[in-house]
DOGUKE-240563 format. One record per residue (C-alpha): x, y, z; residue in three letters. Coordinates in steps of 0.25 Angstrom, whole numbers, padded with zeros to 4 digits, always signed. Layout:
BEGIN
east/north/up/aa
X/Y/Z/Ala
...
This chain:
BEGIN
east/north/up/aa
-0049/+0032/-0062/Unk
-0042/+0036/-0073/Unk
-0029/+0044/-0070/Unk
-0016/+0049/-0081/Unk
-0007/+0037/-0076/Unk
+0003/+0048/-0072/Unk
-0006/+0057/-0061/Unk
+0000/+0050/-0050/Unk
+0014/+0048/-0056/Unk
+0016/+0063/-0059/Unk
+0012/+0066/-0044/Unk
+0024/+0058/-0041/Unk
+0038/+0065/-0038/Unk
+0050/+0060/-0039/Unk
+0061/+0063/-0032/Unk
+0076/+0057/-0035/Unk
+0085/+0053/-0026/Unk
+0076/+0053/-0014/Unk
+0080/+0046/-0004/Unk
+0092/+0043/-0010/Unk
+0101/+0045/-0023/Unk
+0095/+0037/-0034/Unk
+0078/+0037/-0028/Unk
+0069/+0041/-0037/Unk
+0058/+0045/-0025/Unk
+0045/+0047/-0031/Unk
+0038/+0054/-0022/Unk
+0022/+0054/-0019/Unk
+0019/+0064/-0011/Unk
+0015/+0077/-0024/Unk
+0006/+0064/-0027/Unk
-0001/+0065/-0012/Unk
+0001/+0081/-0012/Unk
-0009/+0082/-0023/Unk
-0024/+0078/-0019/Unk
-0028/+0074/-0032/Unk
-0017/+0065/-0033/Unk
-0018/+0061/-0019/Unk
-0032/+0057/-0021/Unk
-0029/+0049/-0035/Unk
-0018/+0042/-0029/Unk
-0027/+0036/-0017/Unk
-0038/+0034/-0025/Unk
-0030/+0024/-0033/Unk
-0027/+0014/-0021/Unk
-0042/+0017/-0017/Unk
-0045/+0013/-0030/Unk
-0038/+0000/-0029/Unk
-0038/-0005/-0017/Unk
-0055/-0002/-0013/Unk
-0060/-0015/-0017/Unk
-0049/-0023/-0011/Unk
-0054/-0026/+0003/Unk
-0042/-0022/+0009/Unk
-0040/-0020/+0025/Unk
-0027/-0011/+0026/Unk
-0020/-0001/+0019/Unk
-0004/-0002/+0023/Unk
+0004/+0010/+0020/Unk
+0018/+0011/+0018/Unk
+0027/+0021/+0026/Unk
+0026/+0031/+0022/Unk
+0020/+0035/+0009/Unk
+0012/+0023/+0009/Unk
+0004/+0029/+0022/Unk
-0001/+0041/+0013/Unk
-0009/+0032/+0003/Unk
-0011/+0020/+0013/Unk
-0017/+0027/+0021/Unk
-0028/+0035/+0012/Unk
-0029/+0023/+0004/Unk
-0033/+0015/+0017/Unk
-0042/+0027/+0022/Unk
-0050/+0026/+0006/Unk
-0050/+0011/+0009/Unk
-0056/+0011/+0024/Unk
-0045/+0000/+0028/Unk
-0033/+0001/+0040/Unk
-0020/+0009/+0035/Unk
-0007/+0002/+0041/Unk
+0007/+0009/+0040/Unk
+0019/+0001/+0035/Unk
+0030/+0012/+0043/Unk
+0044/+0012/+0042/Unk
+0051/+0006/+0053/Unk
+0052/+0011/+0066/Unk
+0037/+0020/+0063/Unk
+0026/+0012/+0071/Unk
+0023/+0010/+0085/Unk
+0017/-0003/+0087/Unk
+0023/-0014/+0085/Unk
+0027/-0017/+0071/Unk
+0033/-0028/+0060/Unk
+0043/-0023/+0051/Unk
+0047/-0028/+0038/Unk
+0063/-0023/+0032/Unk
+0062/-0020/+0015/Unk
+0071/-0013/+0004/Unk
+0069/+0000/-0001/Unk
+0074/+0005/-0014/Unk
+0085/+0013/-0006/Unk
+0088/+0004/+0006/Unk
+0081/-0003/+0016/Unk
+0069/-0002/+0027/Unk
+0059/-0007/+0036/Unk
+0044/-0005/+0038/Unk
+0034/-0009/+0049/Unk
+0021/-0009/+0052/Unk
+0013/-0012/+0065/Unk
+0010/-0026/+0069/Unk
-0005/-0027/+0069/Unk
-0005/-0017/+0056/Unk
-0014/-0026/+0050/Unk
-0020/-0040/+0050/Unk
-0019/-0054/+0046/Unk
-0030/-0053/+0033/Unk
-0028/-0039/+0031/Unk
-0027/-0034/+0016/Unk
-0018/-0024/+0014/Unk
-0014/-0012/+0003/Unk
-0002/-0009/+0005/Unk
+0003/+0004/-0001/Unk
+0016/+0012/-0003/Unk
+0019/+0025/-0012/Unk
+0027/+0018/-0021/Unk
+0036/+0005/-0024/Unk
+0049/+0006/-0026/Unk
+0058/-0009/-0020/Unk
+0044/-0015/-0016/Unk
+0052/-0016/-0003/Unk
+0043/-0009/+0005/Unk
+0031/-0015/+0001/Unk
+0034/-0027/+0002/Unk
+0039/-0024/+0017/Unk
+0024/-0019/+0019/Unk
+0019/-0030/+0012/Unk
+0028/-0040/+0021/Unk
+0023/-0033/+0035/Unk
+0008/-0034/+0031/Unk
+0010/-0048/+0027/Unk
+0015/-0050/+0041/Unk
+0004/-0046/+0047/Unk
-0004/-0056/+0039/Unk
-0010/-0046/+0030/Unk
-0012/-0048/+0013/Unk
-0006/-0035/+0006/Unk
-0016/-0036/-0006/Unk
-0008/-0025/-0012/Unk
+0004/-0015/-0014/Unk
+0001/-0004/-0018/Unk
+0009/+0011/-0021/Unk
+0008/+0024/-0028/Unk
+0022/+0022/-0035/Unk
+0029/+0010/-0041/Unk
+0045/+0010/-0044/Unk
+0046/-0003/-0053/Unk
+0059/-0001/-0056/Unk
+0063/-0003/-0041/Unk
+0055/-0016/-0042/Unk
+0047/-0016/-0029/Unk
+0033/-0016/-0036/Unk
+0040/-0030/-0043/Unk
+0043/-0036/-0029/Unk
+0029/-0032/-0024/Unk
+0023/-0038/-0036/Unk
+0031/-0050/-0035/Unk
+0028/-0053/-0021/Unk
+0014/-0054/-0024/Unk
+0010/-0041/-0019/Unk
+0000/-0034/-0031/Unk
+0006/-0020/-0031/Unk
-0002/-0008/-0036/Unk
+0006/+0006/-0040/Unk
+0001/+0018/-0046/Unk
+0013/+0024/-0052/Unk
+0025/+0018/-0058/Unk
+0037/+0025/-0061/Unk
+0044/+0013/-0069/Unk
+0056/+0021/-0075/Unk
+0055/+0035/-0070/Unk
């Protein structure tokens, strides 16, 4: 698919200091508002990952829902929510990470997935890495493979897409906003 390397970028707004002074907040949701783009950015993913006999999609709360879960739909596989703490009923594991502007906890349901499960596991973006690997970390738990992290928008410069990398995770992003 051939595509002006931008499309998806100029969908993308950002808003400064949100949610604190000092944030640059690039926000997703004109790219979603807009069916074209919507449509090219899920094709992407469906593009990648069709061929890759994989059994679950997990989303990350709460952006991560919105693609996760189409994608998962487009892929025919299970969709599991990664939730902030203190969101699921069931019993759940919980795994503590490092945001950009503090620190927080996810969870997800214990029988989420299973041991041998191959999983995508997709956020809007990369900022710290932190909750990704968080994600990654539960999954894992669970005895699942995480074949890959995946996200609309990479922040290198906040060196999450570098710890990702470096941990062995093969990451795939769409837009990088290296210096802006």
């Amino acid at each position: 698919m051939l595509l002006d390397p931008n499309y998806l970028r100029d969908r993308i707004r950002t808003v400064p200091d949100w949610p604190q002074p000092g944030v640059q907040f690039r926000d997703i949701t004109p790219l979603l508002q807009e069916p074209e783009s919507l449509r090219v950015l899920v094709q992407h993913f469906v593009l990648r990952y069709m061929h890759s006999n994989i059994d679950v999609v997990a989303g990350i709360d709460a952006r991560g829902f919105i693609i996760g879960a189409i994608l998962a739909y487009e892929l025919n596989v299970g969709f599991v929510p990664i939730r902030k703490k203190g969101k699921l009923p069931y019993t759940t594991i919980e795994e503590e990470y490092e945001l950009e502007y503090g620190s927080a906890t996810v969870e997800m349901h214990a029988d989420a997935c299973k041991a041998g499960d191959r999983v995508v596991l997709i956020d809007d973006l990369i900022a710290t890495g932190g909750t990704m690997m968080a994600g990654k970390k539960l999954l894992e738990r669970l005895g699942a493979t995480v074949v890959e992290g995946a996200a609309i928008v990479d922040l290198p410069e906040l060196g999450g897409s570098k710890l990702i990398r470096e941990s062995g995770l093969p990451l795939f992003t769409l837009v990088d906003f290296s210096g802006h």
